[in-house]
Each structure stands twice: as C-alpha cells, then as structure tokens.
C-alpha positions as CSV (number, residue, x, y, z in Angstrom):
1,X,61.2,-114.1,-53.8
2,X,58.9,-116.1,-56.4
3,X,56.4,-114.5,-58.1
4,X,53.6,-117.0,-55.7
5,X,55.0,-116.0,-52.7
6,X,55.0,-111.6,-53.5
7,X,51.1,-112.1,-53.7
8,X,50.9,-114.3,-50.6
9,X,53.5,-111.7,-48.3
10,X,51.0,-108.9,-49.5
11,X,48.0,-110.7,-48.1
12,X,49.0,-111.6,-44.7
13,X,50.3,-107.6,-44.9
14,X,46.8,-106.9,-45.3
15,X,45.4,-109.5,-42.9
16,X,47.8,-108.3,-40.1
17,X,46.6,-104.2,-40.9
18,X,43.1,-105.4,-41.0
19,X,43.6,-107.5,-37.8
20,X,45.4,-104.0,-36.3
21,X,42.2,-102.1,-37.6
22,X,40.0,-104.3,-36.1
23,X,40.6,-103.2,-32.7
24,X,38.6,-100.4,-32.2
25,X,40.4,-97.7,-30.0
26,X,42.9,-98.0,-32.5
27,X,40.9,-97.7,-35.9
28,X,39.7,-94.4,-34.4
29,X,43.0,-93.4,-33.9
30,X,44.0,-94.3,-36.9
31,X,41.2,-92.7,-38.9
32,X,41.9,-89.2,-36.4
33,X,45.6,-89.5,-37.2
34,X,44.9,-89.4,-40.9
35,X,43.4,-85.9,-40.7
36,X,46.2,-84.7,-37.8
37,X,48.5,-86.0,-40.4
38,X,47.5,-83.9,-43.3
39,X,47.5,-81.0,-40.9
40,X,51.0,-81.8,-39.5
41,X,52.0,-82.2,-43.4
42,X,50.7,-78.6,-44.4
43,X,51.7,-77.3,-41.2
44,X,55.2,-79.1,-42.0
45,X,54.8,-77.7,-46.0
46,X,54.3,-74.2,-44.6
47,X,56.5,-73.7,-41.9
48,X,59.3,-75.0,-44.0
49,X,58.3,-72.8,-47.0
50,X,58.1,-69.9,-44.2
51,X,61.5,-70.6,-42.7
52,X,63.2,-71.0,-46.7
53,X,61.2,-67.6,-47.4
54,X,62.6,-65.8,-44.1
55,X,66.0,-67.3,-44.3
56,X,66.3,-65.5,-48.0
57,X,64.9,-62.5,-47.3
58,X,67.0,-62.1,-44.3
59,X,70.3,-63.4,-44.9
60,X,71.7,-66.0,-42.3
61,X,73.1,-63.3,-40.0
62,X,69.7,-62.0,-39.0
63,X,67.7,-65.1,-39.6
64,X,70.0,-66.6,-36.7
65,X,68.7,-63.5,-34.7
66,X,65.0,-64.8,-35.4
67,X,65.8,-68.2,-34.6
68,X,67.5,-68.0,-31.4
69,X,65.1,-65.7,-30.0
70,X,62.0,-67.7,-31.3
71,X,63.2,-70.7,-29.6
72,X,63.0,-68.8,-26.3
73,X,59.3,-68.2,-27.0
74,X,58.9,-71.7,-27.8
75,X,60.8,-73.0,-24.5
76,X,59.1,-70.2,-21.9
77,X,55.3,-70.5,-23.8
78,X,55.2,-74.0,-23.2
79,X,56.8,-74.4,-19.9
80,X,54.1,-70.9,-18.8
81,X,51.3,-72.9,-18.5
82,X,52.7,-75.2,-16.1
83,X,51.1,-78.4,-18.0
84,X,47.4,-77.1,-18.4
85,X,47.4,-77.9,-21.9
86,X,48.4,-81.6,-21.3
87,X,46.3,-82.1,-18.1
88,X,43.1,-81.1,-19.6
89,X,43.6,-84.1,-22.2
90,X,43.8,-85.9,-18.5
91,X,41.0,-84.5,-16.9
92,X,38.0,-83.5,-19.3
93,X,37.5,-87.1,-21.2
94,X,37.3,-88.3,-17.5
95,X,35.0,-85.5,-16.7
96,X,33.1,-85.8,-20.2
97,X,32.7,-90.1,-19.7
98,X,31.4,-89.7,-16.4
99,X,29.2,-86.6,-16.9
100,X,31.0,-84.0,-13.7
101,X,29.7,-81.3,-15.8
102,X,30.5,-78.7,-12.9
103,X,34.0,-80.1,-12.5
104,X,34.5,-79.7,-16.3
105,X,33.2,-76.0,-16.2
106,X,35.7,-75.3,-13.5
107,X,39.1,-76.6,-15.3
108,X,38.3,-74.9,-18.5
109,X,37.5,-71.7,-16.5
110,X,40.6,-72.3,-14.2
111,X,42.9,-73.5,-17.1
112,X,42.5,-70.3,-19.2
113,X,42.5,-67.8,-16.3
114,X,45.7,-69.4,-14.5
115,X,47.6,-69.4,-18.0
116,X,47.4,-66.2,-18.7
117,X,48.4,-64.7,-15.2
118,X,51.4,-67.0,-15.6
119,X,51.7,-66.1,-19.5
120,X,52.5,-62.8,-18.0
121,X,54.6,-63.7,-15.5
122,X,56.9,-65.1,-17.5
123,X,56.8,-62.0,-20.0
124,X,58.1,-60.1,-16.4
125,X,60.2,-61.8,-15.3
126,X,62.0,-62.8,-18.5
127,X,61.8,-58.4,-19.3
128,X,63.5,-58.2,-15.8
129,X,66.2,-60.5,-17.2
130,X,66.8,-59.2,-19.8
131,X,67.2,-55.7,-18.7
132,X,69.5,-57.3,-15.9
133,X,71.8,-59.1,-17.8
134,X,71.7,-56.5,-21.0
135,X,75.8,-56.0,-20.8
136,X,76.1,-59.8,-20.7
137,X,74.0,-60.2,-24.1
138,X,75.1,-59.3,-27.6
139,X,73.6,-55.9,-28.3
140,X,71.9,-57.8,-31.4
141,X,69.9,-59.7,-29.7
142,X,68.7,-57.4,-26.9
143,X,65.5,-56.2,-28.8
144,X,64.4,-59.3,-30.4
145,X,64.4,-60.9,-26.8
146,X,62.0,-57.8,-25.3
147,X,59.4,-58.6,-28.6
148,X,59.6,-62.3,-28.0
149,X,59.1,-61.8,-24.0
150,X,55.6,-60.5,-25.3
151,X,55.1,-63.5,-27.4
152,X,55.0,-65.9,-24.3
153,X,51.9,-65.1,-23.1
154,X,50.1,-65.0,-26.1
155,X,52.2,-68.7,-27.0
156,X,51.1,-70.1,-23.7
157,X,47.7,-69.4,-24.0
158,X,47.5,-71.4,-27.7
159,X,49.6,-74.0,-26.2
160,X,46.5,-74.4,-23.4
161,X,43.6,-74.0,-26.3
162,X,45.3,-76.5,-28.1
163,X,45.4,-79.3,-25.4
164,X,41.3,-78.6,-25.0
165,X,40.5,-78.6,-28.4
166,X,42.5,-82.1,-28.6
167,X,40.8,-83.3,-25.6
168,X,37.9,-82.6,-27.0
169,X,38.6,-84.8,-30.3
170,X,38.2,-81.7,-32.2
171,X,41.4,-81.9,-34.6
172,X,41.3,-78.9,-36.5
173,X,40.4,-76.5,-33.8
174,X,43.1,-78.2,-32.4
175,X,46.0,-77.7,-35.0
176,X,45.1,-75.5,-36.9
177,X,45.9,-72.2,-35.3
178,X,49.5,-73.3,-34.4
179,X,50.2,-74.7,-37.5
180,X,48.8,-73.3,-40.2
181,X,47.5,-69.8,-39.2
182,X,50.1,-68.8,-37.0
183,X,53.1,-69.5,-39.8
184,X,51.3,-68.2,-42.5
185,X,50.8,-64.8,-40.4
186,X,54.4,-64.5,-39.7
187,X,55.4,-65.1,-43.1
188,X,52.5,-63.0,-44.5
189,X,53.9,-59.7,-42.0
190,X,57.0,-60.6,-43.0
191,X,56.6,-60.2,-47.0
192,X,54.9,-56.8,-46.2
193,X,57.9,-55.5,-44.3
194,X,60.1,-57.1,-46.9
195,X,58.3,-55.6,-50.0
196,X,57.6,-52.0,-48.3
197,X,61.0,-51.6,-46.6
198,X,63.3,-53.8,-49.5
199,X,64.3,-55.7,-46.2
200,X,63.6,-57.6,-43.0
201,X,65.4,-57.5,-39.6
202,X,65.6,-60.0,-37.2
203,X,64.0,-57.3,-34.8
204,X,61.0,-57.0,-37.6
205,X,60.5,-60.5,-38.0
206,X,59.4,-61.0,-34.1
207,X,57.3,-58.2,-34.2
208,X,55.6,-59.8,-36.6
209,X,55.7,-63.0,-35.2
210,X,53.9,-61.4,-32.0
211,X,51.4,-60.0,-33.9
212,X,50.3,-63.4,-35.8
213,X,50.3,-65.1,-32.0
214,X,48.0,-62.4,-31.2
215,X,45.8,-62.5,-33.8
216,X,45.8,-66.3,-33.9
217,X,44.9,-66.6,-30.1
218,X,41.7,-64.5,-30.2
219,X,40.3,-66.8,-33.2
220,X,41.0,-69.9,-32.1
221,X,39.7,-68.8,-28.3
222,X,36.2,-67.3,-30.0
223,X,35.8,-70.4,-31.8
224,X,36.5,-72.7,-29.4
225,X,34.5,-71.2,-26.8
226,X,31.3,-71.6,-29.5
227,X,31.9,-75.0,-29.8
228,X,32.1,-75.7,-26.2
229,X,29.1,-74.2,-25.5
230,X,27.5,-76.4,-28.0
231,X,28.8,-79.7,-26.9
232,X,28.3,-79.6,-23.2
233,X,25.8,-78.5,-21.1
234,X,25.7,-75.4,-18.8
235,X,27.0,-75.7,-15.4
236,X,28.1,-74.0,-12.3
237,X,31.7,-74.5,-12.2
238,X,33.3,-76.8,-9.2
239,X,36.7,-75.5,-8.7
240,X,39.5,-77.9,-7.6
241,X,42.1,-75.7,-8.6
242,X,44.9,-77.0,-5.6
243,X,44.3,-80.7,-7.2
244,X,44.6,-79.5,-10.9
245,X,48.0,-77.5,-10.0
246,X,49.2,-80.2,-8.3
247,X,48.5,-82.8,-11.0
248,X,49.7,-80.5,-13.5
249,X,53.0,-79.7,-12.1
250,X,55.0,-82.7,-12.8
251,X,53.6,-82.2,-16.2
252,X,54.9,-79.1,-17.1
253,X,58.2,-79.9,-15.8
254,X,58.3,-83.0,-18.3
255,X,57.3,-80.6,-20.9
256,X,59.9,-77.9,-19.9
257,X,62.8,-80.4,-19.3
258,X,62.1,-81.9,-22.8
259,X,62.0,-78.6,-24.4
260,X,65.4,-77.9,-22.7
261,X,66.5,-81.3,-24.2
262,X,65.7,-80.4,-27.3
263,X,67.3,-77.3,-27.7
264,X,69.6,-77.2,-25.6
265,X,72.0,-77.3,-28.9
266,X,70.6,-73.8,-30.1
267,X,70.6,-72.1,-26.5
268,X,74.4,-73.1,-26.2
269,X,75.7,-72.3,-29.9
270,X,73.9,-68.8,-28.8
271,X,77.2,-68.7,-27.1
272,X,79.9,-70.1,-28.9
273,X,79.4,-69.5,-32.0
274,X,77.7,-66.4,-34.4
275,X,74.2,-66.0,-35.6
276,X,75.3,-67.7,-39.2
277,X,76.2,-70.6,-37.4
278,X,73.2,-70.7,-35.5
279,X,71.1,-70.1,-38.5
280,X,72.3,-73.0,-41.2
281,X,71.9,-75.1,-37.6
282,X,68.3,-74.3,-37.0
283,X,67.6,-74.8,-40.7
284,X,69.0,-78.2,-40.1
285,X,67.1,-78.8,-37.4
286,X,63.6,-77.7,-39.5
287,X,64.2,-80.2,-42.0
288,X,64.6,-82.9,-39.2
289,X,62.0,-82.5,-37.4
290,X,59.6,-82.6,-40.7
291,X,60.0,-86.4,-39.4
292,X,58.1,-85.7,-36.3
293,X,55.0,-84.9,-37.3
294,X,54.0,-88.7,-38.2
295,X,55.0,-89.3,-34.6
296,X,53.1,-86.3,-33.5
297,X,50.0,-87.0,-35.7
298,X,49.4,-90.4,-34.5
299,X,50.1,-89.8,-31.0
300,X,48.1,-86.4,-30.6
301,X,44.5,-89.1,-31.2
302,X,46.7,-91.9,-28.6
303,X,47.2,-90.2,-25.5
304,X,43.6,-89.4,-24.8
305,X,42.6,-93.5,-25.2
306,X,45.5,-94.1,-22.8
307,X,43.7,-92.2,-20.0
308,X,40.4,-93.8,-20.8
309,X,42.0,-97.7,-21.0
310,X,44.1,-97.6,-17.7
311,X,41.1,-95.7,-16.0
312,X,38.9,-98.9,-17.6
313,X,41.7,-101.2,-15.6
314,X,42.2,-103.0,-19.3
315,X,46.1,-103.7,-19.2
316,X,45.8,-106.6,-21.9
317,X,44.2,-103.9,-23.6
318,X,46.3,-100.9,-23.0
319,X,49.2,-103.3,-24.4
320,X,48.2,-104.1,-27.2
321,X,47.3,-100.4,-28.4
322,X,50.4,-99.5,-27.3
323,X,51.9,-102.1,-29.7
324,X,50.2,-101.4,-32.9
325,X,50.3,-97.5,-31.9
326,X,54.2,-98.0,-32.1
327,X,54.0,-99.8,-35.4
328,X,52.0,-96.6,-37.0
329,X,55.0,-94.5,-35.8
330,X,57.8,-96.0,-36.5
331,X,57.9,-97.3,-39.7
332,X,56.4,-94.3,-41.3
333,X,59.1,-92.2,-39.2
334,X,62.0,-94.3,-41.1
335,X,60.7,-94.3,-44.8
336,X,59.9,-90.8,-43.5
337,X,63.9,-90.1,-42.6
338,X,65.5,-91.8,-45.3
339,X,63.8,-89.6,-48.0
340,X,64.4,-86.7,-46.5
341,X,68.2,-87.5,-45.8
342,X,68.0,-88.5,-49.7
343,X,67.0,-84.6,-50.5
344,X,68.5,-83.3,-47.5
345,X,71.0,-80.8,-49.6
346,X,68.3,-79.7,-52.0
347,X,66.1,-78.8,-48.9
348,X,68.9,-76.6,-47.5
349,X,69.9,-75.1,-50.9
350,X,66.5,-73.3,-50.4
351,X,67.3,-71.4,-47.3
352,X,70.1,-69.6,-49.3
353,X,73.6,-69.8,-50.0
354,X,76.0,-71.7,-47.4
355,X,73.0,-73.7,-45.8
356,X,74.5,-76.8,-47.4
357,X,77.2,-76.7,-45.0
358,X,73.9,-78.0,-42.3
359,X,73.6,-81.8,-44.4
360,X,75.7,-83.5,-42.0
361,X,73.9,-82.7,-38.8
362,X,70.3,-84.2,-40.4
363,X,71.8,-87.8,-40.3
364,X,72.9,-87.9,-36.9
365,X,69.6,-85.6,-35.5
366,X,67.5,-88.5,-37.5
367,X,69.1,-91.0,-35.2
368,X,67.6,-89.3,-32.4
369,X,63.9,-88.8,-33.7
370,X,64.3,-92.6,-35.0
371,X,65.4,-94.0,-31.3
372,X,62.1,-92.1,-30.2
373,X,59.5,-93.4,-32.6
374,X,60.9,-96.9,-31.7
375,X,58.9,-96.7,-28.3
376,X,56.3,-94.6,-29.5
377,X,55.0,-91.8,-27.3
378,X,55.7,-93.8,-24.0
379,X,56.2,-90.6,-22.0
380,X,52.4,-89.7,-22.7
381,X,51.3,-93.5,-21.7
382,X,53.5,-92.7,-18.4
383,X,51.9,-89.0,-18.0
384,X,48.0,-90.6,-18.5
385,X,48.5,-93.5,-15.8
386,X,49.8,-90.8,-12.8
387,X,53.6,-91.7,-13.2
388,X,54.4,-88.2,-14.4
389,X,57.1,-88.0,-11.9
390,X,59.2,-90.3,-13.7
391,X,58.9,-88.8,-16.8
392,X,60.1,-85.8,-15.6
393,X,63.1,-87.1,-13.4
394,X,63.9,-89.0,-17.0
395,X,63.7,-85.8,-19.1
396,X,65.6,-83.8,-16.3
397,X,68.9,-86.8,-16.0
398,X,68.5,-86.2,-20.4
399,X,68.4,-82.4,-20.0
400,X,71.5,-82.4,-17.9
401,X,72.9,-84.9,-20.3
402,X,72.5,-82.8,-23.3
403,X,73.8,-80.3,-21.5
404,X,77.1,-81.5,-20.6
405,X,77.5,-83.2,-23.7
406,X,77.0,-80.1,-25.7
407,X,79.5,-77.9,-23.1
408,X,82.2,-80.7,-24.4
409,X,81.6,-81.2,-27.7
410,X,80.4,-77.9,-29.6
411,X,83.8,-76.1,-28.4
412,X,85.6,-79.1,-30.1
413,X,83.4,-80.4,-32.8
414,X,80.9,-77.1,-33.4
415,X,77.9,-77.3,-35.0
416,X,78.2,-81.3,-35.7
417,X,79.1,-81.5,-31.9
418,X,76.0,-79.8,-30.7
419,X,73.8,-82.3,-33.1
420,X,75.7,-85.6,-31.6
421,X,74.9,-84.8,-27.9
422,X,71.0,-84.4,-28.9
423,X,70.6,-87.2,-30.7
424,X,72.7,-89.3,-28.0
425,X,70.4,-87.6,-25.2
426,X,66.8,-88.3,-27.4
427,X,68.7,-92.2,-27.3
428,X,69.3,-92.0,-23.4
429,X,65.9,-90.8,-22.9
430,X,64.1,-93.1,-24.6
431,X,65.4,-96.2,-23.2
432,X,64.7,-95.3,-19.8
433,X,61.1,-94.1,-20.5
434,X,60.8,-97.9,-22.5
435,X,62.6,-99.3,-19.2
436,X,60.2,-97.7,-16.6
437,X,56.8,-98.7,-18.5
438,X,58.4,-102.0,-18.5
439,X,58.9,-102.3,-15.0
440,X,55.7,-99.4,-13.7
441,X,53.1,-100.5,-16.4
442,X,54.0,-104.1,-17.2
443,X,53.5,-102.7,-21.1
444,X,56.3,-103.4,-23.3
445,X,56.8,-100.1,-25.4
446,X,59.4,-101.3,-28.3
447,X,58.7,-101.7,-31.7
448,X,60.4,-105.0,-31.9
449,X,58.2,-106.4,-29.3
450,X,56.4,-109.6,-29.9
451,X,53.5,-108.2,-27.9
452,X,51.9,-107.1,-31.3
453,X,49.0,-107.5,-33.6
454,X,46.6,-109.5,-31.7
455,X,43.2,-107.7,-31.1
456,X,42.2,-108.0,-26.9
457,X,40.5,-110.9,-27.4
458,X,42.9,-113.1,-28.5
459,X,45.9,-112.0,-26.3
C-alpha cells in the first residue's frame, strides 16, 4: 500500500465508524458498552487473578474439587430462576416506555419473591440428591456439593437483581456485584483460611464462596431497591404472575440448555478423569472465556433496544443495529483471541506447575467463542421478539450434541476431546440461531453480511 492510499483507508475507517455512530440506538450502546466493558475487563482481571491465586494455594487436586462443584452452582443458580432475570429486561423497558407503573411494581415484587422460593428449591432438592446418590459420588466431592447446594439460592437471586438493574440501564449496579465483589470476597476468605490454616481445601474454598454470595446479594438488593424507589413512582402492584411464568419459561430453558452446552465438558470429565485433569481444564477454559466479555459487554446495552425496536415495528431498523452490533463483537473478539492464544502458556504457567499441559485446548475452545461472535447475540434478538421457543429447541438439539460428542471423544481423546465437542456444538448452535432469524426475523445476523453500515435512513 502507498503512502496516499494508508491516509485515505484510515479516513473512510473513520467515515464508516462515524456513519455506525451516527445511528443513535447504537451510539448509546456503544457509549454503555464502554463502561460494561471496563467492568467485564476488571471483572475478567480479577477473577483470573482469583482463579491463578486459588489454583496455587490449593494445588490442582483440590482446585479441581472447587471447580467442578462451582460449576454446579453456576448451572442450577441460573437455570433456579426460571428466566426472571432475562424477562424483566423484556418486560420493565415495555412497562417503563408506556408508564404501567402498577404492572412494573408487580414483576419486580413477583420476580424476587418467586426466585427465592425456587432458589431454595433447588438447594432441596439438589441436598436430596446428593444424599441419594452419596455411594455413587467420590467421597471428595460429597461435602463441597452440600456447601454449593446453599450457594444456589443466594446465585439465583443475583442472577435476577442483575437482569433488573440491566433493564434499568443502570450498568454498575448491574455488574458489579457478580463481577467484582463477589470474586474478590471469595478470594479475600480464601487468603484468610490460607494464611491462618497454612492451607485451603476444596471444602474451604466453597464455604467461602457461599459466604461472599451472601454477602454480595444483601448489598446489591439494599442498593438496588433505593434506587428503584427513586426512579419510579409508587404504585399498587398489578400482578400477572401466570403470564410472566409463562413468558419466562422458554427463557430459562434457553438459559439452562446453554449452560448445559457449555459445560457439559466439565460435568463429564467429573467422570472420567481425576480432579487434576479437571483443574488444568477449567483453568483452560478461564483463559478462554476472558474473550467473552467483549461479546458480553456490548450485548448486555443490545438486548434491551431489541425489545424496544421490534415493539416500534422498525425491521429496517432492527437490521441495521443488528449489523453494526455484530461488527462491535466480532472483530474485537478475534484481536481479542489471537493475543491471548499468543500468551496462552504464560497465562497457565500462573495457575502452577503442570497447567501448561491446558495450551492446546484454548485454540480449539477460541473457535467456538469466535463462531458465536460472528452472529452476534442472535439468541437475545430471538428471545426479545417472542421466538424464545426456538432458541431453546436450538440450545437443547446443541446440548444433546455436546453431549454425545463428549461421551465419544473424552474416553478416546481426554481433555483435548472434551474441548473439540464444545467448540463444534457453540459452531452448530450458532448457525441455526443465524438460520432461524433469517428465515423468523427477515434480519440477516452474520458478520459478513452486506446488510451493514448504512444508518435507517438510507437503507
């Protein structure tokens, strides 16, 4: 390239941005996402710091203790509140835009009330299972899994506070309990047991991880609730509880099937192979999903505009956020995975010794997360225009894909076998998600697209 040409390739780069910034959903998602992001890259910063600082003071042995069990509080604490947290970002900008102040009472009242019964539910029930199947589970594991039972309610209810804070636009009420606080109290009880005891268990780890939920939950719902009370006006709560469950339903089983998807490779190597295996795999899988959070970041300010363009009947609108959306994600998500596959080894080095043996699973997970960001978060544009359904029935056919895949491969190929049947299933998965907004939405949902940088007006 000549030296006139550089200069003229960096202005129509800035033209095209400017043009992208111009349209003014997506400038305010934009300028949202940049705070989300610098959240999602502390949060990032200290849960990777947190999981490097555990992993060393724990050895691999028990830190694969901690992991597996943590992952069942992640799984059952978001699939407790049966999709709460992502209906509200559904229901109270419709509720706020058209002023149902009595409806908007009732699904925050409903939303926290119905979460915790099920929150503790799920702690029951998953107590009952344990104690059931006790004989069936390594003795090692049998009292981490009672302390993270007690987690899930506690998880769920964050989960829902986090989904109202977002629909709210308020960002860091949003993120930063989960992703700041939280970590840092788990890693902050964690040093304590470490420096007063010369040690940390698996066992002490979740106990401090429940108490840091706890803790985390009651100041994010006391400062939440202040602001809410600010921001809207006093009302006597309309309950249509039936509709909400009903609408939230599909959600929560979208949620919980791409949970399962997800980690489905640590629930099965729970199985075949030892808590060291399962421990350099989960720091792999750490690393990896530092690439998420640009994804996440930009999305989290997306889905609520979604809702509030299809309700506004603009398609030619919708579209074209959609587009440039996916352009924010992606490209960001590959410079993003190609640095950190460039310091992928230093970055396991930190956990300890023998976490090396993890850098070949971060190329082929990256495939995965890259496949994702290349439609952008189309299962949240299904989810906010009522074609939940298929989101699920996608995630599910994934779920069971994963599965299966896994069930062949990690008996053969082990820890790199569980990693290709994830990233192959995140591939499925997103092609039929792209295919069915295609066909559903008439919105073309692939980076690629030619559909791009024109503002409304000109499309």
């Amino acid at each position: 390239m000549n030296a006139t040409a550089l200069p003229h390739s960096l202005r129509r780069l800035g033209a095209t941005l400017a043009a992208m910034l111009a349209e003014g959903h997506l400038a305010q998602v934009v300028r949202g996402a940049g705070l989300v992001m610098g959240i999602r890259i502390a949060g990032a910063a200290i849960a990777l710091l947190s999981q490097v600082l555990l992993a060393r003071w724990m050895g691999a042995f028990e830190y694969g203790i901690f992991a597996y069990v943590w992952v069942w509080v992640i799984i059952l604490g978001i699939i407790a509140p049966m999709g709460f947290g992502t209906s509200t970002l559904r229901f109270v900008p419709d509720y706020r835009i058209n002023a149902k102040w009595r409806r908007l009472a009732g699904i925050l009242h409903d939303s926290w009330w119905i979460v915790l019964v099920l929150g503790l539910a799920f702690m029951v029930l998953g107590l009952a299972a344990i104690g059931i199947l006790r004989n069936e589970i390594e003795g090692y594991y049998v009292l981490p899994l009672v302390l993270a039972m007690m987690c899930v309610p506690g998880f769920a209810l964050t989960d829902t506070l986090e989904g109202t804070a977002r629909a709210f636009g308020w960002v860091s009420l949003a993120y930063l309990p989960a992703y700041i606080i939280r970590p840092l109290g788990i890693v902050a009880v964690g040093a304590l047991i470490h420096f007063m005891f010369g040690g940390l268990t698996g066992v002490a780890a979740v106990a401090g991880a429940l108490a840091a939920t706890l803790l985390t939950l009651a100041g994010q719902r006391f400062f939440l609730n202040r602001r809410i009370g600010a921001a809207i006006p006093r009302a006597k709560p309309i309950r249509h509880t039936r509709y909400w469950v009903a609408a939230s339903l599909p959600l929560v089983l979208a949620e919980g099937l791409y949970l399962l998807l997800l980690n489905t490779d640590i629930v099965l190597l729970g199985y075949f192979v030892d808590p060291n295996e399962v421990g350099i795999y989960f720091a792999a899988t750490r690393i990896t999903n530092l690439v998420v959070f640009i994804y996440f970041a930009v999305a989290a300010l997306a889905v609520p505009k979604f809702s509030e363009l299809h309700a506004a009947g603009d398609r030619v609108g919708l579209q074209v956020f959609v587009h440039n959306i996916i352009q924010w994600i992606f490209w960001p998500t590959l410079a993003a995975a190609g640095f950190l596959l460039l310091i992928g080894e230093f970055a396991l080095n930190l956990f300890g010794e023998g976490f090396d043996k993890g850098y070949p699973l971060l190329a082929v997970l990256m495939l995965g997360f890259v496949a994702r960001a290349s439609t952008g978060p189309v299962e949240y544009l299904l989810n906010m225009t009522g074609h939940q359904n298929l989101t699920a029935a996608v995630y599910g056919a994934a779920a069971l894909l994963n599965i299966a895949l896994n069930l062949v491969f990690v008996p053969r190929f082990g820890l790199m076998g569980a990693a290709a049947g994830t990233a192959a299933s995140l591939v499925f998965a997103s092609f039929c998600l792209f295919l069915i907004a295609r066909r559903r939405l008439g919105i073309t949902s692939f980076v690629l697209s030619r559909s791009g940088f024109a503002s409304p007006a000109t499309v």
